[in-house]
Biopython code that builds the backbone (N, CA, C, O; Angstrom):
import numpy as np
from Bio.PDB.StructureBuilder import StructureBuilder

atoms = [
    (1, "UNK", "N", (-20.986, -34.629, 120.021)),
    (1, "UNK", "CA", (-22.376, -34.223, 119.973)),
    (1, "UNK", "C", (-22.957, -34.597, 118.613)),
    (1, "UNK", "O", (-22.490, -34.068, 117.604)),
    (2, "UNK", "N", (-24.144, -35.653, 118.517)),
    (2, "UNK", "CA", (-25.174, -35.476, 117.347)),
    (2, "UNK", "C", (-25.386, -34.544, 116.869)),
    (2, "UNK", "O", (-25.425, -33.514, 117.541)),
    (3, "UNK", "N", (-25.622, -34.536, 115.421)),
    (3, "UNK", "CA", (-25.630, -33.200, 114.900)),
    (3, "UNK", "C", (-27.192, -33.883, 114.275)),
    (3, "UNK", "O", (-27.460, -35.050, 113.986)),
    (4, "UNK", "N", (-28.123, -32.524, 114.208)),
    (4, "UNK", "CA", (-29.779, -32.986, 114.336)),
    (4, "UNK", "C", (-30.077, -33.072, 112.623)),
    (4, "UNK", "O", (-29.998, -32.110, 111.859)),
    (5, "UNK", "N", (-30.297, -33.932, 112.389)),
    (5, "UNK", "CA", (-30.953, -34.635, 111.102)),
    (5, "UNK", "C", (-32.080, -33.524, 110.654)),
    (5, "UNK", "O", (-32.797, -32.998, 111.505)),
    (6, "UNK", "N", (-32.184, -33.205, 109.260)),
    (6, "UNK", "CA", (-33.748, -32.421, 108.921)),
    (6, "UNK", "C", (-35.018, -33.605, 108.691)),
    (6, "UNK", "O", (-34.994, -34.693, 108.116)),
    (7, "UNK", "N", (-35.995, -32.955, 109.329)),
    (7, "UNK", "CA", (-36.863, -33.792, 108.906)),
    (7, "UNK", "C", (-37.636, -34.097, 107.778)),
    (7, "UNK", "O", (-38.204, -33.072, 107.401)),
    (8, "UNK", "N", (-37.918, -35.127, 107.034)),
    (8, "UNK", "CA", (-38.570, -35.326, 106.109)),
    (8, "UNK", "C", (-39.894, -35.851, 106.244)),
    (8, "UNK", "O", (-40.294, -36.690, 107.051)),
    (9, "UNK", "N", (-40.891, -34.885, 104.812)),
    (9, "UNK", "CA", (-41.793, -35.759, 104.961)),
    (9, "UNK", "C", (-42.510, -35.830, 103.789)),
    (9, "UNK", "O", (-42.199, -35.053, 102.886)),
    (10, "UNK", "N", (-43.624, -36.796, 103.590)),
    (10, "UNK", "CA", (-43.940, -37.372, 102.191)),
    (10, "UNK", "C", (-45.184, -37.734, 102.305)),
    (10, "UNK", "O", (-45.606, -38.436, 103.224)),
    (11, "UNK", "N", (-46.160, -37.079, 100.968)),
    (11, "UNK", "CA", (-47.675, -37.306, 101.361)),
    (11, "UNK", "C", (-47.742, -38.373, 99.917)),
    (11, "UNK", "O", (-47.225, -38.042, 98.849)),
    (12, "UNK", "N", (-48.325, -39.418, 100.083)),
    (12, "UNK", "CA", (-48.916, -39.995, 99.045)),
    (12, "UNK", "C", (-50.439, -39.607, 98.648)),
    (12, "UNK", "O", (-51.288, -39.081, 99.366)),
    (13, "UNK", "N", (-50.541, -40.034, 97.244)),
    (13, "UNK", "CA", (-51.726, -40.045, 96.444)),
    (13, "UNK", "C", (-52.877, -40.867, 97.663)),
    (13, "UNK", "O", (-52.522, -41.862, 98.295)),
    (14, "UNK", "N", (-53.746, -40.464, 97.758)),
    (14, "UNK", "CA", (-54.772, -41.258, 98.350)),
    (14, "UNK", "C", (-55.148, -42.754, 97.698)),
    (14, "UNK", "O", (-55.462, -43.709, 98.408)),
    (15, "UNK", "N", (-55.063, -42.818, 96.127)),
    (15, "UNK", "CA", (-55.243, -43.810, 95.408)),
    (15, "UNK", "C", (-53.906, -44.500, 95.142)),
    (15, "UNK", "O", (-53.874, -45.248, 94.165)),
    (16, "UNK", "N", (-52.448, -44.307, 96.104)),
    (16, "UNK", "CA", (-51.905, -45.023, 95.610)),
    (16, "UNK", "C", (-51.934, -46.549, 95.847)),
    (16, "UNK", "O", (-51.258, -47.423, 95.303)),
    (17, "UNK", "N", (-52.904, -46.649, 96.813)),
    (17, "UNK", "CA", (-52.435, -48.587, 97.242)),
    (17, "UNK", "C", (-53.713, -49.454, 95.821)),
    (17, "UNK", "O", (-53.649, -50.609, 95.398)),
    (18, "UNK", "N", (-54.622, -48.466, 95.470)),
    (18, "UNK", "CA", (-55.407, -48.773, 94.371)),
    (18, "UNK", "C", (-54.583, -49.120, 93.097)),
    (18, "UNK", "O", (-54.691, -50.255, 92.633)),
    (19, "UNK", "N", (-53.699, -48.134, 92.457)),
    (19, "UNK", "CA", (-52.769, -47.823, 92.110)),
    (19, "UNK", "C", (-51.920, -48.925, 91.834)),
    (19, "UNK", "O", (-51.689, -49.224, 90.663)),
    (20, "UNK", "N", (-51.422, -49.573, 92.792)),
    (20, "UNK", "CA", (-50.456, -50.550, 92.973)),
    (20, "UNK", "C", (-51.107, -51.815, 93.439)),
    (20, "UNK", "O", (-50.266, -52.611, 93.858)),
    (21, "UNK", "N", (-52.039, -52.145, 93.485)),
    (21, "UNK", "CA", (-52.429, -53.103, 93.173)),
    (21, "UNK", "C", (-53.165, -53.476, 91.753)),
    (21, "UNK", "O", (-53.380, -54.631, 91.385)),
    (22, "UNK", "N", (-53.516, -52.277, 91.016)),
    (22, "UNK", "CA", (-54.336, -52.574, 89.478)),
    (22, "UNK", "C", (-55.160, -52.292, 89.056)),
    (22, "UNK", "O", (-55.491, -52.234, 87.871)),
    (23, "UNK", "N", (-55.959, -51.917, 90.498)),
    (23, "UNK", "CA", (-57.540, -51.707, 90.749)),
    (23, "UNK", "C", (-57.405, -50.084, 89.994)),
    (23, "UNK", "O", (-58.507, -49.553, 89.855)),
    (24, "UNK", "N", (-56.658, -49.562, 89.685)),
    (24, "UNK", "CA", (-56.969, -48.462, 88.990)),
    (24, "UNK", "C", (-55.890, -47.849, 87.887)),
    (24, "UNK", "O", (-54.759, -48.239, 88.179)),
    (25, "UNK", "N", (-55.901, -47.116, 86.863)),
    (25, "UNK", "CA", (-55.223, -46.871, 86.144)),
    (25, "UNK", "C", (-54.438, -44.965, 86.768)),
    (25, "UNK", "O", (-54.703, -44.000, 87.485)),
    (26, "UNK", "N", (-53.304, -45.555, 85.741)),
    (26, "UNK", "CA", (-52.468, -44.029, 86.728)),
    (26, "UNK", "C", (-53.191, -42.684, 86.016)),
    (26, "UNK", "O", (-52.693, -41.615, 86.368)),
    (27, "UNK", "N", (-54.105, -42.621, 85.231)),
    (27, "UNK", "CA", (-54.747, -41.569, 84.808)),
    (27, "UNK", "C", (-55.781, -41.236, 85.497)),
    (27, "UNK", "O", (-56.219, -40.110, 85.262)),
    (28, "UNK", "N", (-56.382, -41.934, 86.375)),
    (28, "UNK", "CA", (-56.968, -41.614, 87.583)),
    (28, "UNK", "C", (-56.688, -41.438, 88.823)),
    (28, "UNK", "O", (-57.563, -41.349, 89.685)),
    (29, "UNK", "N", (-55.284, -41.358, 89.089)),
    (29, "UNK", "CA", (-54.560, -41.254, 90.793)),
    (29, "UNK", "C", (-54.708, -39.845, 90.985)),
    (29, "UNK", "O", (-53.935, -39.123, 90.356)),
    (30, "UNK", "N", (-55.570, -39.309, 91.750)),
    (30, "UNK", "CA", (-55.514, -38.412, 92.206)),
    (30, "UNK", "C", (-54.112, -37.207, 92.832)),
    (30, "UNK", "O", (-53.793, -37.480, 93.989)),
    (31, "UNK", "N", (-53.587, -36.411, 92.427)),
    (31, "UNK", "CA", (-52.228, -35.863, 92.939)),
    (31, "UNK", "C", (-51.957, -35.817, 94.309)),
    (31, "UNK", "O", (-52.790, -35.454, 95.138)),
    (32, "UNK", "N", (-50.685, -36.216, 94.607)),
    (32, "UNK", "CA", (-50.586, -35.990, 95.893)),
    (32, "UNK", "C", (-50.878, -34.785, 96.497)),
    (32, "UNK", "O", (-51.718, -34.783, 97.397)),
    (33, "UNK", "N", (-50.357, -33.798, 96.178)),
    (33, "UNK", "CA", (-50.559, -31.953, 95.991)),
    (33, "UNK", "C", (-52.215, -31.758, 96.032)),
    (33, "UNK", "O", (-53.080, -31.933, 96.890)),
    (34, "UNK", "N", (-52.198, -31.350, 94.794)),
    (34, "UNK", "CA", (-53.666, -30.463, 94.943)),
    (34, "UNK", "C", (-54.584, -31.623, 94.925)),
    (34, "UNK", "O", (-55.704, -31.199, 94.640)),
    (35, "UNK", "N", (-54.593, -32.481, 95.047)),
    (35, "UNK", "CA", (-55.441, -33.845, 95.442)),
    (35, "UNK", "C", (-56.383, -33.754, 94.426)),
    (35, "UNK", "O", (-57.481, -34.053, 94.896)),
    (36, "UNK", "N", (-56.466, -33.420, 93.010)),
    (36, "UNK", "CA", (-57.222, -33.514, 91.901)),
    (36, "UNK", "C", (-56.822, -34.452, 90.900)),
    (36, "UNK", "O", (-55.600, -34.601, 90.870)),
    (37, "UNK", "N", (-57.367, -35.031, 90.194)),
    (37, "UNK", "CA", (-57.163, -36.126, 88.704)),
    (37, "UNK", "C", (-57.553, -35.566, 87.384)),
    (37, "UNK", "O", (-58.751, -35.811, 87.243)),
    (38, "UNK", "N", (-57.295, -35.210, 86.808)),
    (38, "UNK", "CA", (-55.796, -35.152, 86.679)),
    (38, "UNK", "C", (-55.433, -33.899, 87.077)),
    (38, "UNK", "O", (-56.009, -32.840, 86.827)),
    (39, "UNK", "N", (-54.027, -34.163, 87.979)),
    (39, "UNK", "CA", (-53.439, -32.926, 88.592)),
    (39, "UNK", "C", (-53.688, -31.209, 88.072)),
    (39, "UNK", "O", (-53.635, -30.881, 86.887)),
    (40, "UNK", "N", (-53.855, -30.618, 88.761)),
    (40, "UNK", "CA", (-54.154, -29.302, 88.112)),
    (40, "UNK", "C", (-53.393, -28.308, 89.068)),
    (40, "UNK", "O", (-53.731, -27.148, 89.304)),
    (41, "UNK", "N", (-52.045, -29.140, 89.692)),
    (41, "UNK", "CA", (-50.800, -27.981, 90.298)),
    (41, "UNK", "C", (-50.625, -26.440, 89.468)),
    (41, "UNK", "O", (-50.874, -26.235, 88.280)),
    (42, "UNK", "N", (-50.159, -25.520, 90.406)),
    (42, "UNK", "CA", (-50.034, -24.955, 89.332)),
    (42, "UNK", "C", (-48.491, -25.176, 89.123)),
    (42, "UNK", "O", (-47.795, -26.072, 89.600)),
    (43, "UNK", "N", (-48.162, -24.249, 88.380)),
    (43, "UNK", "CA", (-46.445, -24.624, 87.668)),
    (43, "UNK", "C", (-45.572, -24.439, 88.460)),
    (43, "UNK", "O", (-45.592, -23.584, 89.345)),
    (44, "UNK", "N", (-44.311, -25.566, 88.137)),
    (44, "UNK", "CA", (-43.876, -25.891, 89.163)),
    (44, "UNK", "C", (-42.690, -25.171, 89.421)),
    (44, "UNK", "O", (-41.987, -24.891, 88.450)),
    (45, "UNK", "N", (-42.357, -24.841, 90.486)),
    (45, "UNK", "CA", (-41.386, -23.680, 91.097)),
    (45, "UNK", "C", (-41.849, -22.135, 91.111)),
    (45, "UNK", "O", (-41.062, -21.209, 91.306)),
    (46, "UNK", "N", (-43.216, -21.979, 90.880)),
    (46, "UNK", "CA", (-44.015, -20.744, 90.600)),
    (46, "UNK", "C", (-44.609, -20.732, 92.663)),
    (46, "UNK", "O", (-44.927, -21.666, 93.399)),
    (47, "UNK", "N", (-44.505, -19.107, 92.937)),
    (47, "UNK", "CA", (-45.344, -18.886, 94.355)),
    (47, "UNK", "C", (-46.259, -19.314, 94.598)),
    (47, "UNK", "O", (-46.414, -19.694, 95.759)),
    (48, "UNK", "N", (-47.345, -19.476, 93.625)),
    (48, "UNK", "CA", (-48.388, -20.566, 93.886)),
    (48, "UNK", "C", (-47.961, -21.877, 94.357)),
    (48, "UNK", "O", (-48.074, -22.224, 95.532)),
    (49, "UNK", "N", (-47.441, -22.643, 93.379)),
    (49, "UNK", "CA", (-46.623, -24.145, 93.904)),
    (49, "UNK", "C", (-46.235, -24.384, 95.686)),
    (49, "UNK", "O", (-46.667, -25.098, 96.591)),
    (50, "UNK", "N", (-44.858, -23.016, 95.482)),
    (50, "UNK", "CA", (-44.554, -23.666, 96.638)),
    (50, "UNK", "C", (-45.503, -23.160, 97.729)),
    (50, "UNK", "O", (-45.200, -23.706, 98.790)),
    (51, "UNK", "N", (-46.839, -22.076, 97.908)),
    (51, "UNK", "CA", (-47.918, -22.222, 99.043)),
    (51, "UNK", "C", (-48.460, -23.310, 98.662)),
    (51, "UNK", "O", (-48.769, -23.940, 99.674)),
    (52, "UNK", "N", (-48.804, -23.990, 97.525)),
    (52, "UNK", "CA", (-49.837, -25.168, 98.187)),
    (52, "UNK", "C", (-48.740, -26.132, 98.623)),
    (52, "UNK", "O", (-49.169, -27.040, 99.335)),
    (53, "UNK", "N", (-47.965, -26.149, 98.477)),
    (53, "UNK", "CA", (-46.901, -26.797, 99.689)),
    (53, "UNK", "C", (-46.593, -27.198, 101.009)),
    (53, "UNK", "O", (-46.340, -28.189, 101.695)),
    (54, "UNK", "N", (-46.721, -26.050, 101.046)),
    (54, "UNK", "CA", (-46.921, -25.236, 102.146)),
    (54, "UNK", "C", (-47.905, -25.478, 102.753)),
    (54, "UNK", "O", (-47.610, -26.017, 103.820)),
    (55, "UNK", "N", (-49.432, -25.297, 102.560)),
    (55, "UNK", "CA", (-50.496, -25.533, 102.737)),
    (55, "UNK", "C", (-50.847, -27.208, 102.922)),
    (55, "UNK", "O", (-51.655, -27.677, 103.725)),
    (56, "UNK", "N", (-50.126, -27.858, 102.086)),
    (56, "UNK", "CA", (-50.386, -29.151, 102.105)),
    (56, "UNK", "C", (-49.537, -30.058, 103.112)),
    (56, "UNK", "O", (-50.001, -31.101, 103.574)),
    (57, "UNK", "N", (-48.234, -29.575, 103.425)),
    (57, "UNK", "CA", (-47.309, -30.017, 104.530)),
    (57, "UNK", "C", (-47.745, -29.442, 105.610)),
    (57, "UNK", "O", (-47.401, -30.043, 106.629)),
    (58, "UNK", "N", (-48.476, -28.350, 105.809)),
    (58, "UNK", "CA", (-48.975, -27.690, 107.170)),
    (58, "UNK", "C", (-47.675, -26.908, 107.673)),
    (58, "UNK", "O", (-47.353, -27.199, 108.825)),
    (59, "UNK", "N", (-46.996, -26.118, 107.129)),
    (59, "UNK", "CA", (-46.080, -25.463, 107.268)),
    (59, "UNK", "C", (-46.517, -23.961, 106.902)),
    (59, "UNK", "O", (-47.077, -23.516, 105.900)),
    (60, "UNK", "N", (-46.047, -23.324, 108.111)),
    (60, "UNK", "CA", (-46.527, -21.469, 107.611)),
    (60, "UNK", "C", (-45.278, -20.916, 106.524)),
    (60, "UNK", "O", (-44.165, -21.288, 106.152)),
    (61, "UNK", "N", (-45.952, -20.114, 106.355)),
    (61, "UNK", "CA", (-44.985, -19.397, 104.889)),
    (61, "UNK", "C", (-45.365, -18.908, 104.018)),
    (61, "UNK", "O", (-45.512, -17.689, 104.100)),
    (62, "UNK", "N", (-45.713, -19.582, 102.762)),
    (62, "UNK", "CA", (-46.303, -19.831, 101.536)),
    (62, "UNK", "C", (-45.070, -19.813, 100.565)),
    (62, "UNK", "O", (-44.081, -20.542, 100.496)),
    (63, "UNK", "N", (-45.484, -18.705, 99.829)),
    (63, "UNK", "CA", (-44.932, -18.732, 98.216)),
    (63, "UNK", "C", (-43.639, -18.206, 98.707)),
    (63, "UNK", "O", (-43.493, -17.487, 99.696)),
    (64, "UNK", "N", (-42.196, -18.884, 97.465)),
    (64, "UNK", "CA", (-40.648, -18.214, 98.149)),
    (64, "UNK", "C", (-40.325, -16.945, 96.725)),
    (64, "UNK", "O", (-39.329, -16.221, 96.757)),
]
sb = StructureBuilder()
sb.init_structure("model")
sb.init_model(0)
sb.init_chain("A")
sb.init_seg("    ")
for serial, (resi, resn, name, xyz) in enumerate(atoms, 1):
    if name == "N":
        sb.init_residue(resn, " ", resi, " ")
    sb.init_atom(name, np.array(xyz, "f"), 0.0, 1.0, " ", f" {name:<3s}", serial, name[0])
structure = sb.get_structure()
């Protein structure tokens, strides 16, 4: 019997194909997370963090 794989998943920056082509500098890539420039996460491994996580993967829960 297969044993079931976890799923992964991964949000990019909206500006990353900007990003990687030149058209913009990395001080303007918007965060993947709280989708602001410059990032304004809050700190990381803090209950805040992991709900917008949460919030941002579309997963119920929030803060651990």
């Amino acid at each position: 019997m297969a044993s079931k794989k976890p799923q992964l998943s991964v949000k990019l920056s909206p500006d990353f194909d900007a990003y990687a082509s030149g058209e913009m500098d990395a001080s303007q890539i918007r965060c993947a997370l709280c989708t602001n420039a410059p990032c304004q996460c809050p700190e990381f491994g803090t209950p805040d963090y992991f709900e917008l996580i949460d919030r941002r993967h579309s997963r119920k829960g929030g803060g651990r």
